[in-house]
Residue, then its C-alpha position, 0 to 999 in steps of 0.5 A: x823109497x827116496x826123496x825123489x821116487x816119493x814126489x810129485x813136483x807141485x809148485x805152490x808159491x800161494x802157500x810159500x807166500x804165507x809163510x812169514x817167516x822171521x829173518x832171524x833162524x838161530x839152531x839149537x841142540x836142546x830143547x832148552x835152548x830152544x826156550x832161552x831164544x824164544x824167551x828173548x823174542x826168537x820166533x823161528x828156531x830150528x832144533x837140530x840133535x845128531x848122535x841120539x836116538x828117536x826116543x830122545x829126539x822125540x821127547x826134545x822134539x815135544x817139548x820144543x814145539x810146546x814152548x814155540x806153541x807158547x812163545x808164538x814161534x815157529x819150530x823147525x826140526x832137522x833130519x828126524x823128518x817122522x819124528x816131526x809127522x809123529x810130534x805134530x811139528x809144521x816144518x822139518x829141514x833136510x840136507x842133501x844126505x837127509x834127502x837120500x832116505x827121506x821120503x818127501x811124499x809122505x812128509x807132504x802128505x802130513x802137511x809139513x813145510x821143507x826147507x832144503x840145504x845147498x851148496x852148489x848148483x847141482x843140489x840147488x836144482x835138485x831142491x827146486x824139484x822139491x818145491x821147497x818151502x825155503x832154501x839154505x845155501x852154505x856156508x857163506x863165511x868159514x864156519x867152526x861148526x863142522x867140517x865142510x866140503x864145500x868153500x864159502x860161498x861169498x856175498x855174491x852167490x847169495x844174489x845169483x840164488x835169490x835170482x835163482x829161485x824167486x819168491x821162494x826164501x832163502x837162508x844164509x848160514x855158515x860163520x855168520x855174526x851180526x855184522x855178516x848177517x846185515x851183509x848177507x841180508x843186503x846181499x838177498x837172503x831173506x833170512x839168516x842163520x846162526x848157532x856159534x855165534x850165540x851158543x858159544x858167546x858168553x852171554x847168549x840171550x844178550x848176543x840173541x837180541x842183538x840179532x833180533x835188532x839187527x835183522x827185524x824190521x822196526 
């Protein structure tokens, strides 16, 4: 069944205004990395593995949610969206592709927050009718990561999709450092996201709290 065969569009800003979630969203490929960010003060960590099977995705996937449990962090998990119901994960992110073959109403049913990636308008309104709990728009600089279909999508677009959805947060990603985090904070995202920039750093715990200082309310 896909995505939006399997929904009943039911916005509840009610439970997206209880979210909390902490502005600074690094992704990692390993449970490991999951417990060096959260023991620098990570509380929001996205656990995204491509190119393995559910098995092992599912045993990162329990191991992640058991150091975020300690750490008083939230986990997100990308894609593996019935590895997240089968682990006991709160949240799972899809991208448009993910969204194809998803089925969103059973990710409701298990009570999970989504969070949905964007990157132009017409996937922005196809995420709304989700009712999603966040927002990704990206990439917002050039990025190393992957390659891209899409541009960067500037400062300026950050503004026009906050307008756009309201109370529902949004998260910058695409070849941000500390410094674009800032702008794109101004800009209104409400959260920002990293994964080079602290994975390929030489010193990733150190680059980690120089985000968490720059983008955590004092």
């Amino acid at each position: 069944m896909s995505a939006l065969a399997s929904l009943t569009p039911s916005p509840s800003p009610s439970r997206r205004g209880e979210l909390g979630l902490d502005p600074f969203y690094p992704i990692v490929d390993s449970a490991a990395w999951v417990t060096r960010l959260t023991g620098v003060g990570a509380r929001l960590v996205q656990l995204r593995i491509k190119d393995r099977d559910e098995a092992w995705i599912a045993r990162e996937t329990s191991e992640a949610l058991a150091t975020c449990a300690k750490a008083g962090a939230v986990l997100i998990v990308n894609d593996f969206w019935r590895v997240a119901i089968d682990e006991g994960a709160a949240w799972v992110h899809l991208g448009q592709a993910d969204l194809d073959h998803a089925d969103v109403g059973a990710i409701r049913k298990a009570g999970l927050r989504l969070g949905v990636s964007t990157h132009d308008d017409a996937e922005l309104d196809r995420a709304l009718r989700l009712d999603p709990d966040y927002v990704a728009l990206g990439p917002i600089y050039p990025t190393i990561l992957k390659a891209m279909a899409f541009a960067p999508q500037g400062l300026q677009r950050i503004g026009e999709w906050k307008r756009r959805i309201g109370a529902i947060p949004l998260v910058a990603i695409g070849g941000l450092n500390v410094e674009r985090a800032k702008l794109c904070r101004g800009a209104g995202a409400d959260i920002v996201s990293v994964v080079t920039d602290i994975t390929l750093n030489a010193d990733p715990e150190a680059r980690a709290r120089e985000w968490i200082a720059a983008t955590r309310p004092a």
